[in-house]
C-alpha positions in Angstrom: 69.1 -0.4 -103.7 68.8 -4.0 -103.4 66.4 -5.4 -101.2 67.6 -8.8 -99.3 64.8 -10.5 -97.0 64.7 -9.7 -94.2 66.4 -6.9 -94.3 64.9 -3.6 -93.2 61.3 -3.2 -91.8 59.5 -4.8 -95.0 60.9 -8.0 -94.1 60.4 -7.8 -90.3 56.7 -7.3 -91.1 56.4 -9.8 -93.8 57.6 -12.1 -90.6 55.3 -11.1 -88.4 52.4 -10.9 -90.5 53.0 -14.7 -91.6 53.1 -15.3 -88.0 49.8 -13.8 -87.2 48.6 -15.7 -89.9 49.6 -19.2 -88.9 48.7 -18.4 -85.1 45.3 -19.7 -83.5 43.0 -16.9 -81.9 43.4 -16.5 -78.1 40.0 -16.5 -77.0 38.7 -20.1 -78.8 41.9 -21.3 -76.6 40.9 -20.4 -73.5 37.0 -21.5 -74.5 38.4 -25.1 -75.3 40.3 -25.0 -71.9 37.3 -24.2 -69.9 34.8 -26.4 -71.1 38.1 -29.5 -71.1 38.1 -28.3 -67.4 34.2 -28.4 -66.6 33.8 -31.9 -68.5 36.6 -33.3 -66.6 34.7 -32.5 -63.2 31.8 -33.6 -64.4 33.0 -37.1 -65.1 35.4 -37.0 -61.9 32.0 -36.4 -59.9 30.1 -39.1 -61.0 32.7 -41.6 -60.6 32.2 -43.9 -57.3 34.7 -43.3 -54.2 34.9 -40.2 -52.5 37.0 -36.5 -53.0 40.3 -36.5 -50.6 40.2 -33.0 -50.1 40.9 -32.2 -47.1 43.5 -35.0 -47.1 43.1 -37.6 -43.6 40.3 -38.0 -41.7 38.7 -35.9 -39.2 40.5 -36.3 -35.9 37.8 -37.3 -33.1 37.4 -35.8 -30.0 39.0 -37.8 -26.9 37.6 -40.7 -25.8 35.4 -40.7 -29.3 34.9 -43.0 -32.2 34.2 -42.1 -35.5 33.5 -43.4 -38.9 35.1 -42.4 -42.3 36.2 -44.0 -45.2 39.7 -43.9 -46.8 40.4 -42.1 -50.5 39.1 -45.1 -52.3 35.9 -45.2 -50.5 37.2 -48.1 -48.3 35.4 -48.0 -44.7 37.1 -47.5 -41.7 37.0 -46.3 -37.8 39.1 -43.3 -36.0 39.6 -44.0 -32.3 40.9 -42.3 -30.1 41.8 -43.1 -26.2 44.4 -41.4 -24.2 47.6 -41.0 -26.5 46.4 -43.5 -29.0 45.0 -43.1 -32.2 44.1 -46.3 -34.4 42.7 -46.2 -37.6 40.9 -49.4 -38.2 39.2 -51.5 -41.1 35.2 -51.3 -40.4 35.0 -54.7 -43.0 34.5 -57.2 -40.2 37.3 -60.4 -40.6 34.8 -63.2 -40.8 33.2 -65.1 -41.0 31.4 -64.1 -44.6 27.5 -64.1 -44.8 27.8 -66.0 -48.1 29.0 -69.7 -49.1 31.4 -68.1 -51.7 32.9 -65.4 -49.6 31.9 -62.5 -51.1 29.5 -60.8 -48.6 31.1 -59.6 -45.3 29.5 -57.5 -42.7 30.9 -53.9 -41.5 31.5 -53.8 -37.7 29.6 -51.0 -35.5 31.5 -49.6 -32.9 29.1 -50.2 -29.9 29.4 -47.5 -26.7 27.5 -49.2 -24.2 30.0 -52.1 -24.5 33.1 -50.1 -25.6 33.7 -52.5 -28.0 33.6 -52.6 -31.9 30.6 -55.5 -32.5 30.3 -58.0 -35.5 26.3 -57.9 -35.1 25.3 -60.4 -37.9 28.0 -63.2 -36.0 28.7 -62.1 -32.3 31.9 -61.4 -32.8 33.7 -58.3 -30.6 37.0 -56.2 -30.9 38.4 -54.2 -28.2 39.2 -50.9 -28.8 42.4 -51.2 -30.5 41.1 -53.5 -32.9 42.0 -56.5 -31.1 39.9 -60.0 -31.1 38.2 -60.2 -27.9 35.6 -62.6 -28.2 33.3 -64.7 -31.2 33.9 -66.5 -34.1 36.0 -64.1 -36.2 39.6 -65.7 -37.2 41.6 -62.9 -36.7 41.0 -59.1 -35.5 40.5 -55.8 -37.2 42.9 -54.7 -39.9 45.1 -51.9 -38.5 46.5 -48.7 -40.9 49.6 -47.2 -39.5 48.8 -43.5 -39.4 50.1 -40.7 -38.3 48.5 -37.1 -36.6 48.8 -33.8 -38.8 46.7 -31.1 -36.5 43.2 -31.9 -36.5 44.0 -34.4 -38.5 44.6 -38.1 -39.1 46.9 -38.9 -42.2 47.2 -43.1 -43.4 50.9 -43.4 -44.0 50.5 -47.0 -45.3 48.4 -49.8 -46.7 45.9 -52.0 -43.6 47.9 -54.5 -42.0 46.5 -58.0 -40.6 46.5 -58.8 -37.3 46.0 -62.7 -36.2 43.3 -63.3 -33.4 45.3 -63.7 -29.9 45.9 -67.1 -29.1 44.7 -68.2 -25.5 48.3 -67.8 -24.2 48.3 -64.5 -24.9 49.4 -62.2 -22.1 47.3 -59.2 -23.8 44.3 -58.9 -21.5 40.9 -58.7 -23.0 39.4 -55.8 -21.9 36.1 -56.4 -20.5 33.0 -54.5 -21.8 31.5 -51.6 -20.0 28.1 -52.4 -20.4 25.4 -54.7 -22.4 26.3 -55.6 -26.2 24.4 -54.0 -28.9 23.3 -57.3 -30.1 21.1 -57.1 -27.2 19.6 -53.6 -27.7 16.6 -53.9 -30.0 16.9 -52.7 -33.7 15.3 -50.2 -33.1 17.6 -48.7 -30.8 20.6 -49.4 -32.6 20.7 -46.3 -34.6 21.2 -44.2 -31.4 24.0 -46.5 -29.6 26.2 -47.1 -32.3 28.6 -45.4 -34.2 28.8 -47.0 -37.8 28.7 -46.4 -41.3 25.8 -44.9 -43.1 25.0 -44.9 -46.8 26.7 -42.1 -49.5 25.2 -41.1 -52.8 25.1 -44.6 -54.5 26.0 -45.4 -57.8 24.6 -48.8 -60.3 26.3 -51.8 -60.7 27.6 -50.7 -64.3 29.5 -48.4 -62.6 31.2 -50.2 -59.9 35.0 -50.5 -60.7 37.8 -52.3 -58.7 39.6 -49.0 -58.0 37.1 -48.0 -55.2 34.4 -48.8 -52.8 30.7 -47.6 -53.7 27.3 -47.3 -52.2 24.3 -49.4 -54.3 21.1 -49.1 -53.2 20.5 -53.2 -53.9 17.7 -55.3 -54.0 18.0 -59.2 -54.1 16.2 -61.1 -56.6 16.0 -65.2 -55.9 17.2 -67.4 -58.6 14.6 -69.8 -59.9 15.4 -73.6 -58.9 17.8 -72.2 -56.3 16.2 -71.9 -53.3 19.7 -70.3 -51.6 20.9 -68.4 -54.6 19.9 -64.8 -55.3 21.4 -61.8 -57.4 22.1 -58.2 -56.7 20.1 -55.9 -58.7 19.8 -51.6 -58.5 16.7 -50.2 -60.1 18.4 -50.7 -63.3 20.7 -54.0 -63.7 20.8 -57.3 -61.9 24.9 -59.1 -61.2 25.0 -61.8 -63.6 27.1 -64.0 -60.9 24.4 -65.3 -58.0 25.5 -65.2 -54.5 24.5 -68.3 -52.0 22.8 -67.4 -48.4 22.5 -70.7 -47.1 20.3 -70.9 -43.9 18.1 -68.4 -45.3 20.6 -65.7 -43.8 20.1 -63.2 -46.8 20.5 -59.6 -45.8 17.7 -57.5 -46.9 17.3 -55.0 -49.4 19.1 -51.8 -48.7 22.5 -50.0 -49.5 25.6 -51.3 -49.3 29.0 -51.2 -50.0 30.3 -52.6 -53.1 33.4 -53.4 -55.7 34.4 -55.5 -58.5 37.2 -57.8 -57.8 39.9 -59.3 -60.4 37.8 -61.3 -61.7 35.2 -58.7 -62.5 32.8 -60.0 -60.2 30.5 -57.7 -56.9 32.1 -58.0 -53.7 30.0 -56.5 -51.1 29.9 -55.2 -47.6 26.8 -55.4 -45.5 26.3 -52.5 -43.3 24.7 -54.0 -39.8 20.7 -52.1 -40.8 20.5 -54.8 -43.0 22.9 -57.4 -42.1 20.6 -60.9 -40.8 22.1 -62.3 -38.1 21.8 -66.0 -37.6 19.8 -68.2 -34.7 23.5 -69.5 -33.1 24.5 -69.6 -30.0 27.5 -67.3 -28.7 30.7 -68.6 -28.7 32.7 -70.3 -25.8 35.0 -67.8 -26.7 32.5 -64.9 -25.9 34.0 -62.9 -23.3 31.4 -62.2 -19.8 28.8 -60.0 -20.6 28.3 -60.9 -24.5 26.3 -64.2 -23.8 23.2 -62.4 -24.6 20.1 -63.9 -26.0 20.9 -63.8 -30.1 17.8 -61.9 -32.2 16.6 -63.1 -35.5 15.8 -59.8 -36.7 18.9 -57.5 -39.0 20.5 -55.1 -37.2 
């Protein structure tokens, strides 16, 4: 009888024995997938920013203020007052602490005044994020948001407000009590809500995707009496920042980014931010015209 391939059960099994030859083991498979997974997390961890899971932030209680950051590590406060939830940038508006504009302070939200503070310039925001007062040129950056449950979801990217001009109708709300610029440092901790330092990262691995804690240091620049670099415990920035007035924060964590031109952006949280010997603004609504301290927040 002739014998065509595949014909009959010699062929089939000439087939399939040709395919378990040419196939790769199961178990190796699954052993490369596992160990793709766990180095994948690994690097994912030690990247800077923060995990978005659960997605939003934390909804606060009524008539609370709280502090989170969005999935790219950026800072930002949850208030909450009556109907109203606003989600707004921490990053204070301005003025910067350095000549080249790459140092800005982070805003506490005070609760003796009821007012977010600016305590390296004076500068005050009511509740909704509105200029009320100081030097700033504009008020906090607002995210539209919306509520999901418990909690708070951005739907878009922070939009700028201007500062109200003087013929504003919008009434400044007055503060509730003393300013936290008057409350010694000491004290601050406990009367503000603000933004304390994550696990922090070195300057090599800052990107421009995210913000990052550094625990920084500042290192003077010889012949440059205003200049000084940002160093970790490994690296120092190549790019010197200027602190005229001798208004350079002191050595603790902050937050930090590279910008487009691959150079450290920072934001100075109010522990460490020096505040300078001016006097309060005309602008200053009643009740902030308190006696400025030389000391950082």
């Amino acid at each position: 009888m002739e014998i065509r391939p595949g014909d009959g059960h010699h062929g089939g099994d000439e087939v399939a024995d040709t395919g378990r030859q040419r196939g790769v083991p199961a178990l190796p498979v699954v052993l490369l997938g596992l160990i793709g997974v766990a180095t994948w997390l690994w690097w994912d961890a030690g990247r800077p920013g923060w995990p978005s899971d659960p997605p939003g932030l934390a909804l606060p209680a009524e008539g609370e203020v709280v502090a989170g950051h969005l999935d790219d590590g950026s800072p930002v406060f949850v208030a909450r007052f009556g109907s109203h939830v606003e989600v707004l940038t921490a990053a204070a508006p301005g003025p910067a602490l350095d000549a080249d504009g790459r140092a800005h302070p982070l805003t506490v939200y005070c609760g003796s005044s009821g007012l977010f503070e600016d305590l390296a310039h004076g500068s005050v925001f009511g509740r909704d994020g509105r200029w009320n007062g100081g030097p700033a040129p504009a008020s906090l950056a607002r995210y539209p948001s919306r509520v999901d449950d418990d909690r708070v979801l951005v739907t878009a990217d922070a939009q700028p407000r201007d500062r109200p001009g003087r013929s504003t109708t919008t009434t400044r709300p007055p503060p509730t009590g003393p300013s936290c610029r008057a409350i010694p440092p000491r004290e601050r901790t406990a009367a503000t809500t603000r933004h304390e330092a994550d696990d922090t990262v070195h300057l090599r691995q800052l990107t421009a995707d995210a913000w990052a804690w550094v625990d920084a240091r500042f290192e003077p620049v010889d012949a440059e009496p205003d200049a000084v670099r940002i160093c970790d415990t490994r690296t120092c920035d190549e790019v010197a920042l200027s602190f005229p007035d001798g208004r350079r924060p002191g050595n603790g964590p902050l937050l930090a980014r590279l910008d487009a031109d691959e150079q450290v952006r920072v934001l100075v949280p109010p522990r460490i931010a020096a505040q300078p010997q001016a006097a309060p603004s005309a602008d200053s609504p009643p009740g902030q015209r308190s006696r400025p301290t030389t000391s950082g927040a």
